[in-house]
C-alpha positions in Angstrom: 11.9 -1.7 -22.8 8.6 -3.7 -22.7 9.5 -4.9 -19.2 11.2 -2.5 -17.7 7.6 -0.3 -18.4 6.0 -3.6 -17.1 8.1 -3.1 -13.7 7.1 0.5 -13.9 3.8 -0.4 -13.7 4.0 -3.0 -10.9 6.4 -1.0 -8.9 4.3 2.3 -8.2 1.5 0.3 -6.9 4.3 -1.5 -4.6 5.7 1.6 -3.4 2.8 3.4 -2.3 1.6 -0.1 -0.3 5.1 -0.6 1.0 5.3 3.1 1.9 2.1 2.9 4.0 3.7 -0.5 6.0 7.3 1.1 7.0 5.7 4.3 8.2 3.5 2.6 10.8 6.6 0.3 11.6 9.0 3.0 11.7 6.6 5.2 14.1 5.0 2.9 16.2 7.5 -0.5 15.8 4.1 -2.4 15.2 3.7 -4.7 11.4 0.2 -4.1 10.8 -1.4 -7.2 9.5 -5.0 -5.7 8.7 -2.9 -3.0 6.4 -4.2 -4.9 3.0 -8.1 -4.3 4.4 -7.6 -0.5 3.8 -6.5 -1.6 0.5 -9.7 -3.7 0.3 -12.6 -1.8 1.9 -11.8 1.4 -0.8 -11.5 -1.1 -3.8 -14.7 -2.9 -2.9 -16.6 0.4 -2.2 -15.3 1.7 -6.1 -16.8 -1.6 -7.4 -20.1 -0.7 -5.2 -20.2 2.8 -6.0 -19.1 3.4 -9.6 -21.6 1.1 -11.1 -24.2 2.8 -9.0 -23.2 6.3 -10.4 -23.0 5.4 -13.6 -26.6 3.4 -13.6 -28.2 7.0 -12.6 -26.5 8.4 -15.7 -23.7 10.2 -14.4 -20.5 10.7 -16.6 -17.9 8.0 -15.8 -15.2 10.1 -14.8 -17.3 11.4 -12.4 -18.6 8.3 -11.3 -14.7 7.3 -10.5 -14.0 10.9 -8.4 -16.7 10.7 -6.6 -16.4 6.9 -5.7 -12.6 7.3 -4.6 -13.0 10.3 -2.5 -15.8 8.6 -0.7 -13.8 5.0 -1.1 -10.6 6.8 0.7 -13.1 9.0 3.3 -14.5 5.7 4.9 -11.1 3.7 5.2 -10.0 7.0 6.5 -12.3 6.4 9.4 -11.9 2.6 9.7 -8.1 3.2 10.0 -8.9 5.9 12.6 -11.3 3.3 14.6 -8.6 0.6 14.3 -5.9 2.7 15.7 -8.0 4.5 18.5 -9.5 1.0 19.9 -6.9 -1.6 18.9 -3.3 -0.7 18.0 -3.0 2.4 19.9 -3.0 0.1 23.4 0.4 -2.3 21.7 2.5 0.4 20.2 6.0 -1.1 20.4 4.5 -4.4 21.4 5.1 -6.4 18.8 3.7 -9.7 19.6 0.7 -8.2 20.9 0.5 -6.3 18.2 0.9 -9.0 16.1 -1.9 -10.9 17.4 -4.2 -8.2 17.2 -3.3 -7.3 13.7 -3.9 -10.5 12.0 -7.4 -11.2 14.5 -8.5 -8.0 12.7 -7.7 -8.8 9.2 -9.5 -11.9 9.5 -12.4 -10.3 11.0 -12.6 -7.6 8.4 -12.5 -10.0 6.0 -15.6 -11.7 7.2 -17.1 -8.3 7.7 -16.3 -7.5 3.8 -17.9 -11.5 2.5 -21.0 -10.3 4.4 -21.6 -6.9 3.4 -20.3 -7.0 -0.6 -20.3 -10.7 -0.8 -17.6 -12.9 -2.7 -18.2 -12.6 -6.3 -15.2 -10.5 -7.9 -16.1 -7.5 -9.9 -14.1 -5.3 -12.8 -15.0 -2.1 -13.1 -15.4 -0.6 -16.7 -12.3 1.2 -18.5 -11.6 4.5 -17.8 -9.5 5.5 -20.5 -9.2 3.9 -24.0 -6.3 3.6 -26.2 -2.6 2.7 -26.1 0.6 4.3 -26.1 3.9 3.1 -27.5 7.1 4.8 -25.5 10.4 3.6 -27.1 9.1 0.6 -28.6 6.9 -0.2 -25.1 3.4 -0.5 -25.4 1.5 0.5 -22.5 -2.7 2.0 -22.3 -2.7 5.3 -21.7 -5.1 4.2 -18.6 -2.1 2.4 -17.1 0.0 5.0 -18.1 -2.1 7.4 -16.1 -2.0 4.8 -13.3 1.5 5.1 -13.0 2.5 8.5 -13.2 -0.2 8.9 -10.7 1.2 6.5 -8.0 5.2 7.5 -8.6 3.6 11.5 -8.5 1.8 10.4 -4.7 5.1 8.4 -3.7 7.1 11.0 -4.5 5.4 14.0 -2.2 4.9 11.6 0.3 8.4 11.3 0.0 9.3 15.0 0.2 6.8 15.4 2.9 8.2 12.8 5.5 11.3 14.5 4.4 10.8 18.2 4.4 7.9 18.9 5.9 7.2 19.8 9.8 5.1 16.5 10.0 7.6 14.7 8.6 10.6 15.7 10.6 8.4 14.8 13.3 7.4 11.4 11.8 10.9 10.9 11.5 12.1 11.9 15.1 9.6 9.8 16.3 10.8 6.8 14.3 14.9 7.3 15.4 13.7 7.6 19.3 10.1 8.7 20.3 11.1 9.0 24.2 14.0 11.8 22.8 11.3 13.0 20.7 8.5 13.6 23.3 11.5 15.0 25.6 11.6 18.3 22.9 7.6 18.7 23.2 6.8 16.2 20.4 3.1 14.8 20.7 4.0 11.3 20.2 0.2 10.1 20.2 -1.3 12.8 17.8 2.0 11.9 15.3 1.8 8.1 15.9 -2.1 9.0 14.8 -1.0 11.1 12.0 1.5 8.6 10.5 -1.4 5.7 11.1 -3.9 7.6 8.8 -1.1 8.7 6.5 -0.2 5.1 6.0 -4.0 4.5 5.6 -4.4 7.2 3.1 -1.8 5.3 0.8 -3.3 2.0 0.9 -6.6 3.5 0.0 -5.1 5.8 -2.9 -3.5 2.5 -4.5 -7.1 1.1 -4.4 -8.4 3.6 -6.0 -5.8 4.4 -8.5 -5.9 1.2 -9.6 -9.8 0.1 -9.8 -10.0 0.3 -13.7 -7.3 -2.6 -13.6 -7.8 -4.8 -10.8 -10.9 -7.1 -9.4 -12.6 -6.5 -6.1 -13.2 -9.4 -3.4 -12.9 -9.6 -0.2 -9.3 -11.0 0.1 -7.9 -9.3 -2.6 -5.4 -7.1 -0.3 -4.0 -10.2 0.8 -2.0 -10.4 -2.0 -0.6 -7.0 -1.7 -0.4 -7.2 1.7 2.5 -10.2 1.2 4.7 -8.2 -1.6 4.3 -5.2 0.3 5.6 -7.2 3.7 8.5 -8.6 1.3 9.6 -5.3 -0.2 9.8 -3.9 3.3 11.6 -6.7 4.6 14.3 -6.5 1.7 14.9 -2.6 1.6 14.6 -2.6 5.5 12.4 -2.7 8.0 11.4 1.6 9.0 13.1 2.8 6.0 11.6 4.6 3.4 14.1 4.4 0.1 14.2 0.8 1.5 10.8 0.4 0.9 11.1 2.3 -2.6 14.1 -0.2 -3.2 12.4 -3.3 -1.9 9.1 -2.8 -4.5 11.2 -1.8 -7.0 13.2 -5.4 -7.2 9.5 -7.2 -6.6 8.6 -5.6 -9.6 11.2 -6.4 -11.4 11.5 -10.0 -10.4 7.4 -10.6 -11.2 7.4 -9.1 -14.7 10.9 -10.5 -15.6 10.4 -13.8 -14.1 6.9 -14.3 -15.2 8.0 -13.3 -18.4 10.9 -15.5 -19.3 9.9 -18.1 -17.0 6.7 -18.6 -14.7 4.6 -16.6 -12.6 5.4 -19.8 -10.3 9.1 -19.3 -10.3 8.8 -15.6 -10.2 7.2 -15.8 -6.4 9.6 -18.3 -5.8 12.5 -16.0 -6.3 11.0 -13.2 -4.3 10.9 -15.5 -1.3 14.6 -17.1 -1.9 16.0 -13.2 -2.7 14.0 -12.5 0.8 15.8 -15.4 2.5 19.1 -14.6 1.2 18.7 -11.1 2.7 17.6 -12.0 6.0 20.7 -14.3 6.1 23.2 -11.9 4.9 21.5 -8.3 6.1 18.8 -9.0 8.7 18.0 -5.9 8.7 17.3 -5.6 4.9 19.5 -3.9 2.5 19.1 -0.2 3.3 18.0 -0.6 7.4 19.6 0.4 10.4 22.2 -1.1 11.7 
């Protein structure tokens, strides 16, 4: 019980990072390298911010909602600037695309060393205590992490599924030329599904402040399990993505557990080399 509430944990922040990467795949057929940077520049302005806040005496909680909505309003508009003067020219180009994406991870990067500098911050705790669930113990702060996360995933989930947007998204990802043929803005929804993959990155980051470290690189590592859960549940597909992060999950806590945290990235990269050789196009893609 104590690991599968490990995996819980590890998962929802997965999904909702995964999430973000297959919807800009699926709607614009681009991988988005610079993706973990929204993940960063959010994180890094909650370990500005928060601290700030809380030196001028406001309450903590406080301190946290006001840092994240501002955190999640200003990758909002870098996501916007990236998309309007960078992506939006190599939709469906995926080497250029490519190119671009990783030149501008690297840059933000440098941009993020220079303004916040390198040394890693941890924010204070949010929420004290601890919580045993069937024999699990998990603190309530993680607890609140979680259920947070798998709550987002979720109406994201019913959204892309239900909603007008999300029909659209959708339409757009199965044939955006058959799409724009019944009067579907394929720019303003490419746009949308941009900032909505954005949105998620940045909501991770802030959800999970209280338990992570700030630097400048720190969406790297994000960045490469989100890429890997994608590329196992498939490539555009959205319970693939929820599959993929579910088995990374599982594999890190398990295999750190009983064996290495070594061994368990090991096993994520054989397990994503034996699907590539037996389902290229992951386990739940098309085709």
């Amino acid at each position: 019980m104590q690991l599968i509430m490990n995996s819980l944990q590890i998962a929802s922040a997965y999904i909702l990072f995964s999430l973000g990467l297959t919807l800009i795949f699926g709607v614009m057929r681009i991988v988005n390298f610079a993706h973990g940077e929204f993940f960063t520049l959010a994180l890094l302005i909650m370990g500005v911010m928060v601290p700030l806040l809380v030196g001028i005496e406001m309450p903590l909680a406080a301190a946290y909602a006001l840092s994240g909505i501002l955190g999640i309003g200003l990758t909002l508009l870098l996501g916007a600037f990236i998309y309007q003067f960078a992506l939006k020219r190599f939709q469906r180009d995926m080497t250029g695309s490519f190119v671009v994406s990783v030149g501008l991870s690297l840059l933000l990067q440098g941009v993020f060393l220079e303004v916040f500098g390198g040394v890693p911050t941890k924010l204070p705790t949010l929420v004290e205590g601890t919580v045993n669930i069937m024999g699990a113990f998990i603190t309530v702060q993680r607890l609140i992490i979680t259920c947070c996360a798998l709550l987002v995933a979720i109406f994201m989930c019913w959204a892309i599924m239900s909603s007008r947007l999300g029909k659209a998204l959708r339409a757009v990802s199965e044939d955006h030329e058959a799409a724009m043929l019944q009067g579907i803005p394929y720019r303003r929804i490419a746009l949308a599904g941009f900032l909505i993959a954005t949105f998620l990155a940045a909501i991770a980051a802030v959800l999970l402040s209280p338990v992570t470290v700030s630097s400048p690189v720190v969406g790297g590592d994000y960045l490469i399990r989100g890429f890997i859960a994608v590329v196992i549940g498939g490539l555009g597909s959205i319970p693939g993505a929820i599959l993929g992060s579910v088995l990374i999950a599982v594999i890190e806590s398990v295999g750190g557990y009983y064996f290495d945290p070594t061994w368990a990235t090991i096993a994520m990269f054989a397990l994503t080399m034996f699907v590539l050789l037996v389902r290229p196009k992951g386990i739940l893609g098309n085709g």
